[in-house]
N, C-alpha and C positions, 0 to 999 in steps of 0.2 A: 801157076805162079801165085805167089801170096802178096797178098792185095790188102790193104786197107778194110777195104769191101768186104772180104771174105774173113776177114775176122773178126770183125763188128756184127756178121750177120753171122756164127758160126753158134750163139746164143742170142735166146729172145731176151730185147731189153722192156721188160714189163713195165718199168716206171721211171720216167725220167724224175732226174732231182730239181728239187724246187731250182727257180735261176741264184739264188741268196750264193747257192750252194758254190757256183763258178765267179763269185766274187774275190777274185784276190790268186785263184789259184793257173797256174801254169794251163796253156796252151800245148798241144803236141797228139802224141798217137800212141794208143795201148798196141803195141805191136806183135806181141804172142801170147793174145788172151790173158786167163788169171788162174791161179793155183790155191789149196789149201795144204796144210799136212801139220805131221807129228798133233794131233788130239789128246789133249789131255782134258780132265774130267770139267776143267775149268779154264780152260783155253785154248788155239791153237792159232796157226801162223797164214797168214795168206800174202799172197804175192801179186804182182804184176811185173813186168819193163815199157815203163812209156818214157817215151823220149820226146822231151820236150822241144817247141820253138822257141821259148820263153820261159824262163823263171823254172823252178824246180820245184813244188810244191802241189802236191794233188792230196784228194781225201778219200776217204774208204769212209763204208759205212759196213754193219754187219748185222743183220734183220731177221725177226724170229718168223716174218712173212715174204713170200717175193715180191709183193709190193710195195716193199720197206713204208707200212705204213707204222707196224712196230720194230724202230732200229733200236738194239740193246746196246751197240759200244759205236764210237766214230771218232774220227782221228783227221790229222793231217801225217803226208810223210814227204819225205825228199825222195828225186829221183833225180840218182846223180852218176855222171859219167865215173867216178871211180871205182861205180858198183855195175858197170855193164848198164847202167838204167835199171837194173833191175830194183826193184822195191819188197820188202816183205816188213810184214807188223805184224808182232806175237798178240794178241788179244786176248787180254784177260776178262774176268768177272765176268764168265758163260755158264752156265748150266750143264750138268753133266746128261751124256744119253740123247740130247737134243738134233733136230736138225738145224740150221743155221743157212742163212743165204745171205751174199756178200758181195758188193763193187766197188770201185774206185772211181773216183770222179774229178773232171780236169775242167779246164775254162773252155773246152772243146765238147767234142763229146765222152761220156760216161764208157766206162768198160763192158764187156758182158759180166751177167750176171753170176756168179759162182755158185755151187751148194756145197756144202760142211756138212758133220758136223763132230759133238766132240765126242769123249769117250763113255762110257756107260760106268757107273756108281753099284756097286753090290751085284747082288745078282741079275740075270738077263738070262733070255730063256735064247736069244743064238745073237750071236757075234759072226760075222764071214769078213773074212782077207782075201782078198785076188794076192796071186803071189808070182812077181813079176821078176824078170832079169834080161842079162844077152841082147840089149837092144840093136840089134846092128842096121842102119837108116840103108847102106847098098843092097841088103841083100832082098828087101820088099817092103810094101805098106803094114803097118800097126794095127794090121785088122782086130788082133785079139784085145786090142786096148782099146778100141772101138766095142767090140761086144761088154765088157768091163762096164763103161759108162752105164752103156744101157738095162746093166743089171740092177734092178733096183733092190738085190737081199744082200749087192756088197756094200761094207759096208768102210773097209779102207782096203787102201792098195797099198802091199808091200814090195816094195823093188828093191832085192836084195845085190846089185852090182852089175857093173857093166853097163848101164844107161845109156853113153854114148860106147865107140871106141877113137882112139887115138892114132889108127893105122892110118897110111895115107890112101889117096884115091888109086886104086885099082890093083890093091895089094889085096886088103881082105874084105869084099869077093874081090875075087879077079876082074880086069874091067870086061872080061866076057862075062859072068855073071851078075853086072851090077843090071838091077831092074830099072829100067828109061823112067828119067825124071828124079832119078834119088842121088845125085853127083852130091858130094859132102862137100863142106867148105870149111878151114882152106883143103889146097888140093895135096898140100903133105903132111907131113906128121903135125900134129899139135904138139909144141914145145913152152912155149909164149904164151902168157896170158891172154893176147887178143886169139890168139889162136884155137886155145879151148872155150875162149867166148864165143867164138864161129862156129866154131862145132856143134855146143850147145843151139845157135840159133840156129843152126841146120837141122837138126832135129827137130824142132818145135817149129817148123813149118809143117808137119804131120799132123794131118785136122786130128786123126784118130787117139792120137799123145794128147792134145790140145782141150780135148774133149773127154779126156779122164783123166784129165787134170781139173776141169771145169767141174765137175762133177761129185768126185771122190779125194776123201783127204789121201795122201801119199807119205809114206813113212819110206825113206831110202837111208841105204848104204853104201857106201863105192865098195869096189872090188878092185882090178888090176888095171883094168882100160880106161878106168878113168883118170888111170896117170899115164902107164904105159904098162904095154904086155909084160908080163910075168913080173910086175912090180913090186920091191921089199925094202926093208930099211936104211939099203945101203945101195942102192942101184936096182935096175930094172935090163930083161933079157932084153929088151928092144930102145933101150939107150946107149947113145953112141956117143964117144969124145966128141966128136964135130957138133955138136948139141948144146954144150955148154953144162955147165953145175946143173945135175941129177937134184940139187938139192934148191934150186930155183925153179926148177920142173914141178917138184914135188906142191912147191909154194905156189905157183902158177892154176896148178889143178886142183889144188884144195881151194883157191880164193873163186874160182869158177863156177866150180860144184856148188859152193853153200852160196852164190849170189845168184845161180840160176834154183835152185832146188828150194820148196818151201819149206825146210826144214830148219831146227835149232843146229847148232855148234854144240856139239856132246861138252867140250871142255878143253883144253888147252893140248893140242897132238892130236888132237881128231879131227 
């Protein structure tokens, strides 16, 4: 079961923030770790969802050491129920090629610590991507995202589609193939934006996702499942009349994707 407990301890918190630092700011719980992605040579995005008891406002800080005894940017941000709780800050004015280490800080406790970093400037003698897809949470654990963390020559993860899927519980796998402990939520299709927000936090109870995420920046793209099977611009093979407007589905899953995902918005239809 995921716990408080187990995701506070799921990273070392090397340096608590002075107290100055929880003056003013919200109360509550970072409840599926922290994320970084999309590296550019002078920026990139990090995330959290902490859901507060109180007030909406936490800080980030982003540290060229783990003991953020040198922080190069720091900020405040909202963390607001119309974004699922979730929070991401673009950070500018970094260093190209660098590694970068990152948290977020509440009037409670501090997030886990994250690692970055951003992208390399001219030449560079090796570059490595993990190159991810097909996540499907029934059919087993995220082992192979687990080994990813631990690799320390990669140096971002690309997940090119399918992330989550959209089928209901015991469709795809079968509920004779679902592996004990992996039931999705909710337990039918995702159509509704709280819908694909469940989803999403059913996934990210997966230390193994959670932990290269923490780790490695992440560059995504959707594919089909993250709206519905065999998804296109005018309808999808696994949307049904009884559903409602194909084209509030559409709007559903893209508002989910980029609130759960640390990535930018490419531009207006993406």
């Amino acid at each position: 079961m995921l716990t408080r407990r187990t995701l506070v301890t799921t990273a070392p918190l090397l340096a608590l923030p002075s107290t100055s630092w929880a003056q003013g700011l919200a109360r509550g719980f970072f409840t599926h770790g922290v994320a970084s992605g999309d590296p550019l040579q002078d920026r990139l995005i990090i995330w959290t969802r902490f859901v507060p008891a109180n007030g909406d406002r936490i800080g980030w800080e982003v540290s060229e050491d783990e003991s953020f005894a040198r922080v190069a940017r720091s900020g405040t941000a909202q963390a607001l129920l119309a974004n699922d709780f979730c929070v991401k800050v673009d950070v500018t004015g970094l260093e190209p090629g660098r590694r970068y280490f990152y948290r977020f800080l509440s009037g409670s406790d501090p997030s886990p610590i994250g690692h970055t970093r951003t992208a390399p400037a001219g030449a560079v003698q090796s570059f490595t991507a993990a190159l991810t897809s097909c996540s499907n949470f029934g059919f087993g654990y995220f082992h192979a995202f687990g080994e990813i963390a631990r690799r320390e020559d990669i140096d971002v993860v690309l997940h090119v589609g399918d992330y989550i899927y959209e089928i209901r519980r015991g469709s795809y796998p079968d509920t004779a193939d679902i592996v004990p402990g992996r039931n999705i939520e909710p337990s039918g299709d995702t159509v509704s934006l709280n819908d694909y927000y469940q989803r999403y936090a059913s996934h990210h109870t997966d230390a193994s996702l959670l932990e290269m995420r923490r780790l490695k920046p992440l560059c995504a793209i959707w594919d089909d499942h993250e709206i519905a099977n065999d998804a296109w611009r005018e309808g999808a093979q696994a949307h049904w009349s009884n559903q409602g407007s194909y084209g509030d589905r559409i709007a559903a899953a893209d508002k989910a994707f980029h609130d759960w995902m640390p990535i930018r918005r490419a531009g207006p239809g993406y």
